[in-house]
N, C-alpha and C positions, 0 to 999 in steps of 0.2 A: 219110478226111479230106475236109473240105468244102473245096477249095483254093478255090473261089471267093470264098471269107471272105474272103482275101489282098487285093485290092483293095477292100474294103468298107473291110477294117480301115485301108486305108491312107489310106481317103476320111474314116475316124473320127480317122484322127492327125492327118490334115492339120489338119480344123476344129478339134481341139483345144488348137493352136499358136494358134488365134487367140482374143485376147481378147475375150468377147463373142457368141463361137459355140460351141455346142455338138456332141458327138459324137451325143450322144444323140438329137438330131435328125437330123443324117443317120442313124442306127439304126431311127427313124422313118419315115424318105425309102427303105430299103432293103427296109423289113417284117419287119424283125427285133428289132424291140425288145422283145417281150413275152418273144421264146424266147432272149434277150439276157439278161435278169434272171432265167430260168428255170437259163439255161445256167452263171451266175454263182454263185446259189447254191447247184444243184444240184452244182456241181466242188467242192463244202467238204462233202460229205454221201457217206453209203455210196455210191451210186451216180455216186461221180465220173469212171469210166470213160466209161461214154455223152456225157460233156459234151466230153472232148478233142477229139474230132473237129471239135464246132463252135468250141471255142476256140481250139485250138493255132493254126490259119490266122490266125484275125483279130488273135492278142496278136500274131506275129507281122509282119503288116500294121500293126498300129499301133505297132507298136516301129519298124521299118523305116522309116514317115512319121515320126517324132518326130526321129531321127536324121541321115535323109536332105533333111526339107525344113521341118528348124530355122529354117537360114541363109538360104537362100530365105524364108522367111517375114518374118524377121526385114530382111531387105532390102524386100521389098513393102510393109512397113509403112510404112520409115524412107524410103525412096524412091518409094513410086506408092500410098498409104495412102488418098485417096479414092475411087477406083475399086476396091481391093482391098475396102474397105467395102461398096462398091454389091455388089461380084459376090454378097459372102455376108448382103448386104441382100435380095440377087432371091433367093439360096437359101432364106431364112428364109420369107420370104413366098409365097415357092410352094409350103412343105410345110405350110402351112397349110391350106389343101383337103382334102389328103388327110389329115392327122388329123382333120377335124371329119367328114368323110367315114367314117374308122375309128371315131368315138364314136356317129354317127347320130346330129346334134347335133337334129333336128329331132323323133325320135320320144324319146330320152333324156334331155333337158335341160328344167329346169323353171327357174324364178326364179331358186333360188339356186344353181343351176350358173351362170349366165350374170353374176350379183352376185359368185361366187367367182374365176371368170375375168376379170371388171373388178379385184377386190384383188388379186390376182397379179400380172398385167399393170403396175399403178400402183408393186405393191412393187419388182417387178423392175427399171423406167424409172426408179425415183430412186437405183439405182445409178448411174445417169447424173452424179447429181451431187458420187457421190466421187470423187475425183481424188488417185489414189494419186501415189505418188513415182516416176516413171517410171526416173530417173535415177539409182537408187539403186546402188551400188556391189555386182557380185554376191560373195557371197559363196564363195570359193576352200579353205578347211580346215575341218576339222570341229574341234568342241567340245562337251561336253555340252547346253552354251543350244542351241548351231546342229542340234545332230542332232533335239533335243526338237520345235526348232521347224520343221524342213525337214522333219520328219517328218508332224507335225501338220498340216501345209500343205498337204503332200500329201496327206492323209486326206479336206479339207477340199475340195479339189478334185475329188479322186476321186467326191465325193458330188454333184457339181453334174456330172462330163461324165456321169453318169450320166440326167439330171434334162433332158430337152429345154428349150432358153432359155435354161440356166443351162450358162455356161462356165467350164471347170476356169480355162483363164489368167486370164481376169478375175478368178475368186477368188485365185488365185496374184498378180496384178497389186493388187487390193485388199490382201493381208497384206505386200506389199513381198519377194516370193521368186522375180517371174517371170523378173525379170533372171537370177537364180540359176540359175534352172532352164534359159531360155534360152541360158545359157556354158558351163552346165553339158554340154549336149546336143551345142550346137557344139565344144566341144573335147574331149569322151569324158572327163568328169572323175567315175571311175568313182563313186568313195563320196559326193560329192552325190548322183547317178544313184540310189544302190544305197538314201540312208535317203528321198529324195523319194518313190520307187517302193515301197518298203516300205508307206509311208503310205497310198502310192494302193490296192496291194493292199489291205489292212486295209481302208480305203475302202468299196474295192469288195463285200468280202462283207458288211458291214454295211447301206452302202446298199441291196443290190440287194433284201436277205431285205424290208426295208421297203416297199420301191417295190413290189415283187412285192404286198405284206399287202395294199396297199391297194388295187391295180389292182386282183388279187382280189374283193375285199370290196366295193368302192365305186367300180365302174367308169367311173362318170358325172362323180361330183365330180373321179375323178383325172384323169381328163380335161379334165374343167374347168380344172385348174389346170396344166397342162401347155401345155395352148390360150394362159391367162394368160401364163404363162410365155414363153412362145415370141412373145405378140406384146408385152409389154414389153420383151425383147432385142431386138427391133426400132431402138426411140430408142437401145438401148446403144451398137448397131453404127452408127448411122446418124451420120455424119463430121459435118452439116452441108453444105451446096450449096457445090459447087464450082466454081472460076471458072475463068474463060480457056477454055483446049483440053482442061481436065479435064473438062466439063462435056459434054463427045460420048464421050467414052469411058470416065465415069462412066459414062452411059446407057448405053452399050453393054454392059459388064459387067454392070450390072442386069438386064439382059435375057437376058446369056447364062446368069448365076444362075438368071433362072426358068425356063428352058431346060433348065439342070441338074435343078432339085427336079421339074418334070415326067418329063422321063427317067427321073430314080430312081424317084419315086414309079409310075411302069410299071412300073419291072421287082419294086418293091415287091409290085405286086397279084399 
């Protein structure tokens, strides 16, 4: 067993609580994202043996953070929300380096890698201007509509914390289910828990056999668009300039952010 998974996974749960951040990133930040999607759908194949050892730690670690630092989360938002912005504002933007560093954007990238990483970036930044229902009332029992669609959402999700840039809650937050899932988590309300998570699995080995096809096949562009990716989450996460005495410890957090993505991205190499 690779216990060291354990705290990777729980650095994947954390970011995944937040709207706007991806896991997939820090997966990025850690150097494990290629044998991540390796690991994923190689566990749905004869040879799912070999893959437990790198998975059982990290589902663990990320089950552990979804649970453990819900309500924390969900407090930083609703109470110190632009600084918590900044921190995973410096995280995003310092694992920037070390992906275009992993692509070798200098010798790999032609035209239209650099023209495919501008339409990415622009698609992603005008999620900015939807403004979901924040407020929405979670949903507490099940019903065929609710299972169909909490299911789906999670599927839906699972496909984006996969996807560096692109965050599960924000898609969760965009369909109107993150409340749910956020009450869900805080109060152990097990069969929300059990059809969200259903979906995310599914998700998961759908997304991962893709991601995997193309990185494969076409390592340049996926890059490219993963690059895009990552730096249009940018404006997603980014709160707006903060005033008063948020304004020194925005900054500070920003810096301890890229403080972080340089760390990771060390013990990455």
């Amino acid at each position: 067993m690779e216990w060291r998974n354990l705290y990777r996974g729980l650095l994947m749960g954390i970011t995944d609580l937040i709207p706007g951040v991806s896991g997939g990133t820090v997966a990025f930040l850690l150097g494990i994202y290629d044998r991540l999607l390796h690991a994923i759908s190689g566990f749905f194949s004869r040879n799912w043996k070999k893959h437990i050892g790198f998975l059982f730690p990290l589902v663990i670690g990320i089950g552990a953070a979804l649970l453990l630092f819900s309500s924390l989360i969900d407090y930083l938002l609703d109470n110190h929300f632009e600084p918590t912005q900044f921190f995973f504002m410096g995280l995003i933007i310092g694992v920037i380096p070390f992906i275009m560093k992993q692509a070798d954007i200098k010798r790999n990238f032609r035209l239209n890698h650099f023209i495919t990483m501008l339409i990415f970036a622009v698609l992603l930044a005008s999620l900015d201007f939807v403004k979901p229902d924040t407020a929405s009332v979670p949903i507490t029992m099940l019903s065929l509509p609710t299972v169909m669609g909490l299911f789906f959402s999670g599927w839906a999700a699972s496909m984006a914390m996969l996807l560096p840039g692109i965050s599960g809650s924000f898609i969760l937050l965009i369909l109107g289910v993150h409340t749910t899932a956020i009450n869900a988590l805080s109060t152990l309300n097990l069969p929300i828990i059990a059809v969200i998570g259903s979906g995310v699995v599914v998700g998961f080995i759908v997304s991962s056999k893709g991601i995997r096809y193309i990185l494969d096949r076409y390592p340049a562009m996926t890059y490219a668009m993963i690059i895009g990716l990552i730096l249009g989450s940018i404006f997603v996460v980014f709160p707006g300039m903060p005033g008063g005495n948020n304004i020194v410890i925005s900054v500070a957090m920003f810096i301890i952010g890229l403080l972080f993505s340089f760390l990771f991205s060390k013990i990455g190499e």
